[in-house]
FIKETOR-595819 format. One record per residue (C-alpha): residue number from 1; residue in three letters; x, y, z. Coordinates in nm, 4 decimals, padded with zeros to 6 digits. Example, Ala and Ser with C-alpha at 12.3 -4.5 7.8 and 13.67 -1.06 7.14 Angstrom:
<recs>
+-----+------+----------+----------+----------+
| pos | code |       c1 |       c2 |       c3 |
+-----+------+----------+----------+----------+
|   1 |  ALA |  01.2300 | -00.4500 |  00.7800 |
|   2 |  SER |  01.3670 | -00.1060 |  00.7140 |
+-----+------+----------+----------+----------+
</recs>
This chain:
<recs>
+-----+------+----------+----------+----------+
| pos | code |       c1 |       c2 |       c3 |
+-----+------+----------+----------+----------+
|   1 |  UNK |  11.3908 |  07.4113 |  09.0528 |
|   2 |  UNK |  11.4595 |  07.0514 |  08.9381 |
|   3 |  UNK |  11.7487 |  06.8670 |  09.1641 |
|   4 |  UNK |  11.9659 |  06.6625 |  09.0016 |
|   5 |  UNK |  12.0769 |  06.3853 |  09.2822 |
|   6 |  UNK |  12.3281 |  06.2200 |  09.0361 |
|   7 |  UNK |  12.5262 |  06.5063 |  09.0134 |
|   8 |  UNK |  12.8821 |  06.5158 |  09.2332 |
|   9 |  UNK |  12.8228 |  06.6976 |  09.5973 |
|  10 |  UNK |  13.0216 |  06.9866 |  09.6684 |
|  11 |  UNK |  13.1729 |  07.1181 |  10.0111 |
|  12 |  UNK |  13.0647 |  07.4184 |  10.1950 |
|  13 |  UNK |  13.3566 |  07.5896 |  10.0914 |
|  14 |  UNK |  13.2897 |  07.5554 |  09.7241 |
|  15 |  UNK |  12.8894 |  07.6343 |  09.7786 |
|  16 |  UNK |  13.0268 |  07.9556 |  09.9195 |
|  17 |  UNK |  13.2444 |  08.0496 |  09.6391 |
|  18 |  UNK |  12.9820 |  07.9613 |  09.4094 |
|  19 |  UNK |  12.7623 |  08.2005 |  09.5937 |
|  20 |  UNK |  13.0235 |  08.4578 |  09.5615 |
|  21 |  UNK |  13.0642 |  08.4670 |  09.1954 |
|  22 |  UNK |  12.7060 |  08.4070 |  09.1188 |
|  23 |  UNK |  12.6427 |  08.7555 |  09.2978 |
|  24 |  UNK |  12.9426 |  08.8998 |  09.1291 |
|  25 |  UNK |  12.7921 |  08.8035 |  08.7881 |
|  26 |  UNK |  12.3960 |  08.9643 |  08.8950 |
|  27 |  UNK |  12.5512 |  09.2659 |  09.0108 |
|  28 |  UNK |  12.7206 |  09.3162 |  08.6880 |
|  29 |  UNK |  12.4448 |  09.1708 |  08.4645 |
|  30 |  UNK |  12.2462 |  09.4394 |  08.6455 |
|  31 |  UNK |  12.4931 |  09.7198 |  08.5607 |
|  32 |  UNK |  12.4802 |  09.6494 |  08.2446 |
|  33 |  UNK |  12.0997 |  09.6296 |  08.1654 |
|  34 |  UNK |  12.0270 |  09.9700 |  08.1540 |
|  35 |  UNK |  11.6726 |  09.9969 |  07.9613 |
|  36 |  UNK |  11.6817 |  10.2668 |  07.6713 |
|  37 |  UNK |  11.4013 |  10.4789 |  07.7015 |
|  38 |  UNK |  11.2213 |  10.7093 |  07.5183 |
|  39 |  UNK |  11.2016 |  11.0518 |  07.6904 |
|  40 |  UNK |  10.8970 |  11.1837 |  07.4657 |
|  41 |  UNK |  10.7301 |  10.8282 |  07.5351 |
|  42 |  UNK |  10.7964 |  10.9000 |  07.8838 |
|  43 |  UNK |  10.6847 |  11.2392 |  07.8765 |
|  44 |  UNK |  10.3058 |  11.1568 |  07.7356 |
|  45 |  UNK |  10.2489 |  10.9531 |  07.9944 |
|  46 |  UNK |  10.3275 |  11.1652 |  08.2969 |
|  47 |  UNK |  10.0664 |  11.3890 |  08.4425 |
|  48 |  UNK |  10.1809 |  11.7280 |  08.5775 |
|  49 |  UNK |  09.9850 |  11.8801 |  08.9034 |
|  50 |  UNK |  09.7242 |  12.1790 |  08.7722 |
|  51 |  UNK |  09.7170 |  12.0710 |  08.4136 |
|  52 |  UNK |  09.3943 |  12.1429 |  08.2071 |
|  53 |  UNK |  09.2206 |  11.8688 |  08.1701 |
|  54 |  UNK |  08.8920 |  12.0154 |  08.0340 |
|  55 |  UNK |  08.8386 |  11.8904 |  07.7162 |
|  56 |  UNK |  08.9109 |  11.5493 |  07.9197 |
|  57 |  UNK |  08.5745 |  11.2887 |  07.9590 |
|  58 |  UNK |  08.4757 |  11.0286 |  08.2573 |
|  59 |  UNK |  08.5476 |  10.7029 |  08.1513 |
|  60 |  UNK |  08.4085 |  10.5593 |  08.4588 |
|  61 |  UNK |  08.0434 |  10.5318 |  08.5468 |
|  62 |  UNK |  07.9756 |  10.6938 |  08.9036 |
|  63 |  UNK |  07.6890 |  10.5807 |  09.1206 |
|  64 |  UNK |  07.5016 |  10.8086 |  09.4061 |
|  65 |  UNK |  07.5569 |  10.6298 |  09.7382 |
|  66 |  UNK |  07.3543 |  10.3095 |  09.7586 |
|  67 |  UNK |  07.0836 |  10.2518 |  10.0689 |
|  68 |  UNK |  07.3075 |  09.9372 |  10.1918 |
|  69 |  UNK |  07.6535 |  10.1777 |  10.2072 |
|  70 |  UNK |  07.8041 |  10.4227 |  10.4470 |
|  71 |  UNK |  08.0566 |  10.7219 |  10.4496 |
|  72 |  UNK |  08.3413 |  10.6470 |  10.6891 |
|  73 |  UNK |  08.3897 |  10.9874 |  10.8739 |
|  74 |  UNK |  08.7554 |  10.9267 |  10.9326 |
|  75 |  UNK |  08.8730 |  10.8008 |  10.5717 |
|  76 |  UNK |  08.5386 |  10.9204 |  10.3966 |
|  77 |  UNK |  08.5389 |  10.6569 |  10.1915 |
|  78 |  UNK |  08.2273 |  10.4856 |  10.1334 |
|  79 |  UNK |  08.1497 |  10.1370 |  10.2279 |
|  80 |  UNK |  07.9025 |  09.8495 |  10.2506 |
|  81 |  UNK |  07.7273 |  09.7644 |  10.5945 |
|  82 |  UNK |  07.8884 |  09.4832 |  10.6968 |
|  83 |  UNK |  08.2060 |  09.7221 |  10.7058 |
|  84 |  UNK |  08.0412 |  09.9271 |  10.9927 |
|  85 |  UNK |  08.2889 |  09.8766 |  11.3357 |
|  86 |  UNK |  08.0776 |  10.1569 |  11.5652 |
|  87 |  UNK |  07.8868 |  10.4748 |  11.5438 |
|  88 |  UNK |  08.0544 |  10.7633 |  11.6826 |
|  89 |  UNK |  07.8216 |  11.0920 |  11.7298 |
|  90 |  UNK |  07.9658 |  11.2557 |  11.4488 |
|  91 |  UNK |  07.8475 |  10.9249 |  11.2109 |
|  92 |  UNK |  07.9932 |  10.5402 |  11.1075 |
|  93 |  UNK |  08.3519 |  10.4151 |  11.1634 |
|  94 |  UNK |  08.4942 |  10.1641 |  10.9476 |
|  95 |  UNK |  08.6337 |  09.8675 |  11.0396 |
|  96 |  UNK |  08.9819 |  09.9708 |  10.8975 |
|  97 |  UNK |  08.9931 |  10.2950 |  11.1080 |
|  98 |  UNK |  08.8949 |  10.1215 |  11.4201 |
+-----+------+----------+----------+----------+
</recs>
């Protein structure tokens, strides 16, 4: 924000009641700006829990496992090499669950 030295100083008492009603006015500005909105709009955009989704298709392209990745065994998500922290007997440990 610009600063405008030519303008008059004010005291700290002033700063403070400045700061006061400046407050006063967001809290009220925020009151008042309640967004309308549209319950059917709303509605097609929420996904319930156990809907069909059958006659649903992949939009995204999924690739196998490539020969430079790993599965984490504690997050089992799967990762490049350089990710690797230690193998445990069970298999690879991520850096992030190290």
């Amino acid at each position: 924000m610009a600063t405008d030295y030519d303008a008059p100083r004010k005291t700290d008492e002033e700063l403070a009641e400045d700061s006061l009603e400046e407050l006063k006015a967001r809290r009220a500005d925020k009151a008042s700006s309640a967004v309308d909105v549209d319950e059917a709009e709303l509605a097609e955009s929420l996904e319930l829990p156990g809907a069909d989704l059958s006659d649903e298709s992949l939009t995204v392209r999924v690739l196998p496992r490539q020969s430079d990745e790993f599965t984490c065994t504690k997050c089992f998500l799967v990762q490049h090499r350089s990710q690797v922290d230690h193998e445990t007997p069970n298999g690879p440990i991520c850096k992030e669950c190290a």
